[in-house]
GUZA-35274 format. One record per residue: x negated, y negated, z negated of N, C-alpha, C, O, CB in turn; residue in three letters. Coordinates in steps of 0.1 Angstrom, whole numbers, plus 5000, padded with zeros to 4 digits. Last residue first. Glycine has a CB too. Layout:
<sites>
XYZXYZXYZXYZXYZALA/...
</sites>
This chain:
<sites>
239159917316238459907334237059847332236359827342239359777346UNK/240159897295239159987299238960017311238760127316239460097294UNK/242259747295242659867293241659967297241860077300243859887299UNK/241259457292241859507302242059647306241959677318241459467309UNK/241059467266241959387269242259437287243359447293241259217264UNK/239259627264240059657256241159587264242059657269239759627241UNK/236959487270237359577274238759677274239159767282236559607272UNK/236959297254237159237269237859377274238859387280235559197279UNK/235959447230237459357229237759327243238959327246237559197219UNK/233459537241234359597236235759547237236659607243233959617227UNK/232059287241232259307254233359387253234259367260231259347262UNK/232459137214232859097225233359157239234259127246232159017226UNK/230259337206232259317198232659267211233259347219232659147182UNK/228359267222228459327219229859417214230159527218227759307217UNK/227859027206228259017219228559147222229759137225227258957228UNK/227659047178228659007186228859017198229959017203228858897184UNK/224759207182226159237180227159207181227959297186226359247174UNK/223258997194223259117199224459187199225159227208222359187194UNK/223358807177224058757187224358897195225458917202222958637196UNK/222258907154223458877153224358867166225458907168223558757145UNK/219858937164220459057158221859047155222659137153219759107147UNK/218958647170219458777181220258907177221058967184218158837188UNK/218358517143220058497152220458617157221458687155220158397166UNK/216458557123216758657131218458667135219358747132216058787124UNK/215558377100215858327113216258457126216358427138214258247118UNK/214858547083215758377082216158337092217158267094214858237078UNK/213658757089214958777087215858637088216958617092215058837073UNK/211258637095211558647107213058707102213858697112210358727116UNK/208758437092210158427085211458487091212458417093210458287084UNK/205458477079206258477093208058497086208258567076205658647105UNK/203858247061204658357063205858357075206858287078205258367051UNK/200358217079201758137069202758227068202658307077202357997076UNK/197058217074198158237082199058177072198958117061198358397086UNK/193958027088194758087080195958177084195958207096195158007072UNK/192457857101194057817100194457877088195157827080195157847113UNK/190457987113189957917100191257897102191157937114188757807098UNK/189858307122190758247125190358117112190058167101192158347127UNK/187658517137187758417129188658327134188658277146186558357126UNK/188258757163187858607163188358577149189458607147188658507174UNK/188259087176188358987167187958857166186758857169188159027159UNK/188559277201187859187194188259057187188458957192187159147202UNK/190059647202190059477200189259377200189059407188190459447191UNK/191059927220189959837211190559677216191059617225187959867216UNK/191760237223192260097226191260047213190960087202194260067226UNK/191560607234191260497220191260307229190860287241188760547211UNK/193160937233192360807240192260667229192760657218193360747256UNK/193261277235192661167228192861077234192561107246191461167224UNK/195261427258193661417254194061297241195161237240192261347270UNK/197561477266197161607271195461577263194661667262197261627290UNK/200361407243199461357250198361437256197961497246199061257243UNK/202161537225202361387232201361377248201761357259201761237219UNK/200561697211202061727212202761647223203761677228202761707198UNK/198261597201198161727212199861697218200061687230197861907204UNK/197161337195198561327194198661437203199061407214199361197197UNK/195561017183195361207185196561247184197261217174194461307172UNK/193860727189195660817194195460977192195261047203196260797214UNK/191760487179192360647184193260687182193560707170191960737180UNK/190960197181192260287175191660377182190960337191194060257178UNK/188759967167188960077177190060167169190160197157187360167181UNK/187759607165188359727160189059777170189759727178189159707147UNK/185259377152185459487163186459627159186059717153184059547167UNK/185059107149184859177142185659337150186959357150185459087129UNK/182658857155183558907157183059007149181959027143183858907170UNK/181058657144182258547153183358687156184458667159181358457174UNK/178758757136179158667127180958597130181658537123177958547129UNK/179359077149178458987142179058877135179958917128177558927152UNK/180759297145179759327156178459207152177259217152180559297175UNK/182259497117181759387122179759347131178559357128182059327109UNK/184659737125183459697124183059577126183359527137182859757131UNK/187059987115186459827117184859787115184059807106187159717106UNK/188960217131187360177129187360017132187559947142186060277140UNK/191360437133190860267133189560297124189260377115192160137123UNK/193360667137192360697135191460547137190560567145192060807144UNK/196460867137195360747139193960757130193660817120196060607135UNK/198161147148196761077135196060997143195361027152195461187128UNK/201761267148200561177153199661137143200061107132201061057160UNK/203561407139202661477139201361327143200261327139202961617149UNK/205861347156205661297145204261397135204361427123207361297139UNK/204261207187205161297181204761207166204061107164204861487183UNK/205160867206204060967196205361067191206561047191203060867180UNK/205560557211206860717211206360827212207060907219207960747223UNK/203660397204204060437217204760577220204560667228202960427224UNK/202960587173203060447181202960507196202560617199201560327178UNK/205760687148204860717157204660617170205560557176205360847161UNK/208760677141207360517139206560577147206660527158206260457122UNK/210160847139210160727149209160657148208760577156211260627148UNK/209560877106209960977117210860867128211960817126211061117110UNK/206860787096208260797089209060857106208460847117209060607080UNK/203360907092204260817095205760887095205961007095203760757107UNK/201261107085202561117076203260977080203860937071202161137057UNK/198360937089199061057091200261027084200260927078198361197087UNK/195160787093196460757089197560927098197360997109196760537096UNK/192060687082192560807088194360767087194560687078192060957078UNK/189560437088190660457082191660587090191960577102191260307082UNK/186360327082187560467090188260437081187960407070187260647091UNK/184160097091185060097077186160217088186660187099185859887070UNK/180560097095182160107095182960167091182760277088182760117101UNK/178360127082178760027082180159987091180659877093177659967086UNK/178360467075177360337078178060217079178860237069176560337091UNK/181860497074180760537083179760497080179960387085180960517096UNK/183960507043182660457049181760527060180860597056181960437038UNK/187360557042185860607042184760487047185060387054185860747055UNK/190760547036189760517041188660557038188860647030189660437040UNK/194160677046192960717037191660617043191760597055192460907040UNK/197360647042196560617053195360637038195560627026196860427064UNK/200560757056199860777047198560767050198060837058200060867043UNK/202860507072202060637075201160667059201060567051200860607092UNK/204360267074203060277078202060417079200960427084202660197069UNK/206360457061206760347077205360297083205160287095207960167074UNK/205860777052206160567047206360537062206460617072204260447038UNK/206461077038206460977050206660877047207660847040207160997060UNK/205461287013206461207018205861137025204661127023207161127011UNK/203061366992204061437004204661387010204761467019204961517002UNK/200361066992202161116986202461256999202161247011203960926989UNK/197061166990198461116996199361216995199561336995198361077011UNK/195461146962195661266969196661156978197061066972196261416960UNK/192361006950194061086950194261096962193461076971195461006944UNK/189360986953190061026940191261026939191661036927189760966930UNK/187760926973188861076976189361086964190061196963188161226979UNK/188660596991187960696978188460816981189360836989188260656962UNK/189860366994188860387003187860506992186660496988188160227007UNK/193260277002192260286992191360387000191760467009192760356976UNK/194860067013194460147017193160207006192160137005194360107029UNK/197959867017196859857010196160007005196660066995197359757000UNK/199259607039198959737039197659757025196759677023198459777057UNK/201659407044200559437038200259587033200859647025200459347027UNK/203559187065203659357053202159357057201659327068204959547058UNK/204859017085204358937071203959087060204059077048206158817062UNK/205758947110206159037098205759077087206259167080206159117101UNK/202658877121203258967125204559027118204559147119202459037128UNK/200758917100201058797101202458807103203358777095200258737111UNK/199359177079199559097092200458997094201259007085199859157101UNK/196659267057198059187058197859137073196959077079198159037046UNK/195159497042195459477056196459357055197559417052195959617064UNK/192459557015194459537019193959447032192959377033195859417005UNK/190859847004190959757013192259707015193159787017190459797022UNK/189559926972190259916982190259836990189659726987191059926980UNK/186859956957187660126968188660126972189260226976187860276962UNK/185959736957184959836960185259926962184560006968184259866954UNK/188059546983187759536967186659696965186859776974189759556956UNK/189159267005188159396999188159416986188159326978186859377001UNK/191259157028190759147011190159297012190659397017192259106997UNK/192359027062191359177052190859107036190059007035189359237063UNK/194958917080193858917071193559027063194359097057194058817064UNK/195158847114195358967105194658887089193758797090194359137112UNK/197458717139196358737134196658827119197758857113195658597134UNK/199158647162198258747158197258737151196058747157197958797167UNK/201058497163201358567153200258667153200258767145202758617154UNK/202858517203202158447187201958517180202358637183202758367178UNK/202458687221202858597222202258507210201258447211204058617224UNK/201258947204202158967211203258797214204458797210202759097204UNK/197859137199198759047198200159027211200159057223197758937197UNK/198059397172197759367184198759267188199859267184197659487192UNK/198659497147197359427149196859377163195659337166196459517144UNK/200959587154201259477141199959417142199959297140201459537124UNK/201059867157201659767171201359627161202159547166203759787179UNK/200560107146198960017146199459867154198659787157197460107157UNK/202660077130201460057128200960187138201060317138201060047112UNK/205559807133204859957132203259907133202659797135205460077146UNK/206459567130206059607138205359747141204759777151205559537141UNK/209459557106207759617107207959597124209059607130207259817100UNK/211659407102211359527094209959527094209259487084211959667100UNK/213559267127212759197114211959287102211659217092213759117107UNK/214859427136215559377127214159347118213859387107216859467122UNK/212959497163213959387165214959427149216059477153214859397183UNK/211359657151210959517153211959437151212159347143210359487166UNK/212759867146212959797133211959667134211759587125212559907119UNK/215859877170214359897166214159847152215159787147213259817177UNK/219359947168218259837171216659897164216559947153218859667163UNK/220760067150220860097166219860047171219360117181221860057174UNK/221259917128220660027126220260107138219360197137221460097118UNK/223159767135221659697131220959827132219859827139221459617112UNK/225559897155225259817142223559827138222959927142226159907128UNK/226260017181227559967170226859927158227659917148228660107165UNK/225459977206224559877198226059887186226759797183224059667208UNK/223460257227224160197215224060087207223060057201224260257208UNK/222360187253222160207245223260177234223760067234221260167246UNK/222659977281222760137280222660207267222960327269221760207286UNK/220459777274221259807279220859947281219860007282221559737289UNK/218659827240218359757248220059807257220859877250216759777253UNK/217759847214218959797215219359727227220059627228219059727205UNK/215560067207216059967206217359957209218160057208215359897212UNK/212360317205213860257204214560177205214460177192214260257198UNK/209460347226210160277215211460217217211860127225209360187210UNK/209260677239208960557239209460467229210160537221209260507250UNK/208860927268209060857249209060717251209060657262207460887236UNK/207961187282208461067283208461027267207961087258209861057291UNK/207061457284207661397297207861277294207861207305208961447302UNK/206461687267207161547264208161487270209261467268206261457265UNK/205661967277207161917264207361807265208561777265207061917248UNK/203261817291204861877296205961877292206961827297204961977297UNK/202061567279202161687278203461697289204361617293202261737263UNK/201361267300201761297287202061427287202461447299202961217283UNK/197761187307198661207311199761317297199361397289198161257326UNK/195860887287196161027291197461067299198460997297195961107279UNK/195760597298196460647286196360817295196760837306198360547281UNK/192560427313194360447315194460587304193460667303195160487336UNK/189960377314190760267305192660297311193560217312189960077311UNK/188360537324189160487335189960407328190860347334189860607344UNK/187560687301186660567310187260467323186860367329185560647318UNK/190260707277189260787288188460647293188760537289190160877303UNK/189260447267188760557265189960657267190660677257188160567252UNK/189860207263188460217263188060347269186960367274187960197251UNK/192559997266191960097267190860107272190560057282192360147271UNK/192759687269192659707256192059897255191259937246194259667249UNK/190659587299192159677296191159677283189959687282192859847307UNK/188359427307189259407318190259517311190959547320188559457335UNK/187159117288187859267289188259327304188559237313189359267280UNK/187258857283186858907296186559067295185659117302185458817301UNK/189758677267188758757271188558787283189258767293188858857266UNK/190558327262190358467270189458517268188358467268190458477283UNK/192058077236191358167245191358287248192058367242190358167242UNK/195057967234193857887239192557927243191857867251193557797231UNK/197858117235196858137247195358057251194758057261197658117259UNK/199958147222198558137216197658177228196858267228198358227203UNK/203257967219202358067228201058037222200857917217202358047246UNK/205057737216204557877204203357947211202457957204205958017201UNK/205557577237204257547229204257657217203357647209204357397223UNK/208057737247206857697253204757727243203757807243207457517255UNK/210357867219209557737225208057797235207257877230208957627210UNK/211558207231210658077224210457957228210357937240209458097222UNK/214258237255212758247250212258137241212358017242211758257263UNK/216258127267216758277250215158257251214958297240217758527254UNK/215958017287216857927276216957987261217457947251218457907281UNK/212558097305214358107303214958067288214258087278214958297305UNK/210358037302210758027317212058017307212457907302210358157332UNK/209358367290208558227288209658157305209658217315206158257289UNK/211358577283210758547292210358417289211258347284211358567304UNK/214358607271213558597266211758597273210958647266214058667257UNK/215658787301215758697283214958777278214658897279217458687271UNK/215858777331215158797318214958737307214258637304214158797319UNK/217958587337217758737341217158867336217558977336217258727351UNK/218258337336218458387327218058587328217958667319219858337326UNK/216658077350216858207358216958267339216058257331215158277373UNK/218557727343217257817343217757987343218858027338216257777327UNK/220257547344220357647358219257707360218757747371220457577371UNK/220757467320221957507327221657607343222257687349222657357330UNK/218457427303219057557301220257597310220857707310219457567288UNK/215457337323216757267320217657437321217757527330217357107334UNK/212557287311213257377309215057337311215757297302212757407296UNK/209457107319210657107315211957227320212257247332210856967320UNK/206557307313207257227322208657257315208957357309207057277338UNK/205157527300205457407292206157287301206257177296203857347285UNK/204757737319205957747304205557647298205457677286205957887292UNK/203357617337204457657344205357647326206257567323204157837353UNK/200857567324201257457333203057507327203757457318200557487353UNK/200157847314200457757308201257667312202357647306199757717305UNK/199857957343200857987333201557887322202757847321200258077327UNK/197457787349198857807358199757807352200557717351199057897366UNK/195857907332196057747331197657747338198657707333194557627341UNK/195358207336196058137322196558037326197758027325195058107309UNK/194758137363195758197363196658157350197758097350195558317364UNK/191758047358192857967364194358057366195057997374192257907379UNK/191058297342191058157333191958087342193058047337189458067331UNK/190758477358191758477347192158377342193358347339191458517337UNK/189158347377190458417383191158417370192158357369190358587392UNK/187258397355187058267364188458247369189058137366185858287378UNK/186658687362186858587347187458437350188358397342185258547339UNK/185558727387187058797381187558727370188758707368186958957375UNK/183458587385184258547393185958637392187058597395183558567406UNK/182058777367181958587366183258567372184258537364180558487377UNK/183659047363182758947366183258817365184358767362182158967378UNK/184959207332185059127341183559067347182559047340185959027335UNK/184259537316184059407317184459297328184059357338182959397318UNK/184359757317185259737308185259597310186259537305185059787295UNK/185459987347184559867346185059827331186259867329184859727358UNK/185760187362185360187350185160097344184460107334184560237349UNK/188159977376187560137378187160197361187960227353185760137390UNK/189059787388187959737382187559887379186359897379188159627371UNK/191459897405190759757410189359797401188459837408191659587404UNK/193459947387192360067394191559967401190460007398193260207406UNK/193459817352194359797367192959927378191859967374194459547374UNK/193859987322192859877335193659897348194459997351190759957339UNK/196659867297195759987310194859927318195159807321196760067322UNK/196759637287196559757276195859837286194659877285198059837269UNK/194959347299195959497304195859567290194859547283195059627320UNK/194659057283193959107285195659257287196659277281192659077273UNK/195758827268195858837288195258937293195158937305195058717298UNK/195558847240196758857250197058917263197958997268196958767253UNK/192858817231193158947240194958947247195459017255192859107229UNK/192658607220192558577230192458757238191958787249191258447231UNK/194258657192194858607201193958597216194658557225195458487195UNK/193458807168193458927182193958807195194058847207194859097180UNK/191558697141192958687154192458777165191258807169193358497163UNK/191758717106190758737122192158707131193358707128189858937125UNK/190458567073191558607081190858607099189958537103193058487078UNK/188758787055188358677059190158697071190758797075186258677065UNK/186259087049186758987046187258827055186358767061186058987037UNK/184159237058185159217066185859137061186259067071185859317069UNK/180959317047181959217044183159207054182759117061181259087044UNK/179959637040179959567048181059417047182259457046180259657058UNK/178959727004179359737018179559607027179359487022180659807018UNK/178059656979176659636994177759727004177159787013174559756992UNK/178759486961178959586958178259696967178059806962180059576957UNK/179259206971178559236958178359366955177859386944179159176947UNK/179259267007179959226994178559236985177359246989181359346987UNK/177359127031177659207025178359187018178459067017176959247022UNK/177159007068176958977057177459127046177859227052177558837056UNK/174659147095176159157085176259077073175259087067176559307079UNK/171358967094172259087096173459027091173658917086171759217088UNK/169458717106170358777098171258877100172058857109170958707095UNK/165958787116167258797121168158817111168058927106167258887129UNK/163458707108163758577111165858597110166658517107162858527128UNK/163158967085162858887088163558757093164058687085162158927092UNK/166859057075165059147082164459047088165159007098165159307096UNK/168858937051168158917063167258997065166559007055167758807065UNK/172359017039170759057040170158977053170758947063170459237043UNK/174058767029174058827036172758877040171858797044174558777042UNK/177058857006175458827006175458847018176258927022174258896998UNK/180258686994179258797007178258767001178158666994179158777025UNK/182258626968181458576979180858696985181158806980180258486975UNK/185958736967184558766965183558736974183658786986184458876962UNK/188158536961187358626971186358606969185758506967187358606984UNK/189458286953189558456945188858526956189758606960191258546941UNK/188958076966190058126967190358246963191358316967190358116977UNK/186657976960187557876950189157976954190257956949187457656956UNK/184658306954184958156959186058126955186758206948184958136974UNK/182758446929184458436932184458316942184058216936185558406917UNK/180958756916181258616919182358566930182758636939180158576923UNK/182259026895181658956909182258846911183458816909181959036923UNK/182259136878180959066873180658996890179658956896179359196865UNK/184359256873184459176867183259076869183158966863184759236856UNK/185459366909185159416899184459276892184059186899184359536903UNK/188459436925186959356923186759366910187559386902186859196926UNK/191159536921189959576928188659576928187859666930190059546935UNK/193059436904192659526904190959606912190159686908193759546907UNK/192659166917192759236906192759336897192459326885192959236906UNK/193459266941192159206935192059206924190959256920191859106937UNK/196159306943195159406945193759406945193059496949195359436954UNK/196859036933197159196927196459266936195359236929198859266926UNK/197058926955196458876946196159006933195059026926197458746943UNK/198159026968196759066976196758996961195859066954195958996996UNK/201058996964200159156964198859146965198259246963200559256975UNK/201358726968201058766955200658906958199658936951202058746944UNK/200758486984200458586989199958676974198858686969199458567002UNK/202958216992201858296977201958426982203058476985202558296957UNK/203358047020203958107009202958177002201958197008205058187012UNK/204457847042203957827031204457897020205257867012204057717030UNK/206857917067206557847058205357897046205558007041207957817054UNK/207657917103206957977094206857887078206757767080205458007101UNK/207057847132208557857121208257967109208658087107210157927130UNK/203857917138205257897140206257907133206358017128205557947147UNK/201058007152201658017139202857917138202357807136200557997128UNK/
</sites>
């Protein structure tokens, strides 16, 4: 949590307000306390006042960093690491670490990859959130082989937009809406990416709000069939919740045309299940349904960690140079070009 400042998280405050209901008891930060049932010696989930499941509370996805989106073919089915595959992670993390907190001299560091932990365009070093690992072996669960279906025929390919070489860069609008500081899209906002991963959940008896860190937007999802979703496309999609037993579905459809995750048609339906596994974690599964894209279903999962820090507001227009630097440079290469008559 990084170049960031201290700020009033007034929608969630408003959506409690709305949400919670008058006779429920309140910790000193407007959150409604939990119960938590017990069956004899063993404590279960804790609960709201209202007897769903408590999710409440801010979570981090940070020690899945190190963890493959795809399983490498090495571990097969495996979802788990052994001792000794785990062991291999942990001294690799340390290495790493070692390596991106060693002194950085910007004159004859390998520029090749900007923005690369290592090079003079990358974050500070010490931003990185790598103090713990999983022992996952890939964020994919499903197919069993933990790799992404093969992509339809129509497709052949996709992927997310930007501003990269080869590409047009005549103005902000050329560029992804990560890279102008917009959204990480959804579901890419709950998964972690260097820093910044963590999430927070407020409950209310038929709504739920999502805030990510990640770009600082708050999702806020009502958990009832009493309206209907807008005709229109949002940038988060039009998103419905439900109660399984004790996990929390959330259906999402009608995303804004590009957002689709991992260059999805625009037809794409997610499909997130949160669950809490126990006291330390809090377990959440995507599904990708996407005929048009993709020849099957497949589903990526997280494990959640209690985060006691909190979060802070990510600041990321205040500080978003590259979009500037992108463009000028960019002017620049044009006028070079110009200058030597388009050679």
């Amino acid at each position: 949590m990084k170049m960031r400042l201290f700020c009033s998280s007034g929608i969630l405050a408003i959506v409690m307000g709305f949400a919670v209901v008058a006779s429920s008891s309140l910790d000193a930060q407007g959150t409604p306390r939990a119960t938590s049932a017990v069956s004899g010696d063993r404590p279960l989930v804790p609960r709201t006042p209202w007897g769903t499941v408590d999710l409440q509370g801010t979570w981090t996805s940070e020690g899945e960093l190190g963890v493959p989106f795809e399983r490498p073919a090495q571990f097969g089915d495996r979802q788990y690491l052994t001792e000794e595959e785990f062991a291999d992670r942990l001294r690799r993390a340390r290495l790493q670490n070692e390596e991106a907190l060693a002194e950085i001299d910007v004159f004859t560091a390998d520029v090749s990859n900007a923005g690369a932990v290592g090079s003079p365009t990358s974050p500070p070093p010490h931003w990185l959130e790598r103090s713990t690992q999983s022992r996952r072996s890939s964020l994919v669960i499903d197919p069993p082989n933990g790799r992404i279906p093969a992509l339809t025929q129509s497709r052949g390919g996709g992927g997310r937009r930007g501003g990269g070489p080869g590409r047009s860069r005549d103005s902000a609008a050329d560029f992804s809406l990560y890279d102008r500081c917009i959204t990480r899209g959804l579901p890419g906002a709950i998964f972690p990416a260097i820093y910044n991963a963590n999430t927070r959940i407020v409950q209310g008896p038929d709504t739920v709000a999502i805030t990510y860190e990640m770009i600082h937007e708050t999702r806020v999802v009502p958990v009832d069939d009493r309206t209907s979703p807008p005709a229109f496309r949002q940038m988060q999609g039009n998103s419905r919740g439900r109660w399984d037993g004790d996990t929390l579905v959330i259906e999402t459809t009608g995303l804004l045309e590009g957002m689709a995750y991992r260059g999805g048609s625009s037809n794409q339906r997610l499909v997130e299940r949160f669950r809490r596994v126990d006291a330390e974690t809090l377990r959440y599964e995507l599904t990708v349904i996407d005929p048009e894209t993709w020849t099957a279903p497949w589903t990526v999962a997280l494990d959640l960690k209690p985060q006691s820090g909190g979060m802070f507001e990510y600041a990321c227009h205040e500080g978003n140079y590259a979009m500037r630097n992108m463009l000028s440079a960019a002017r620049a290469e044009e006028a070079a070009a110009a200058r030597s008559g388009g050679r």
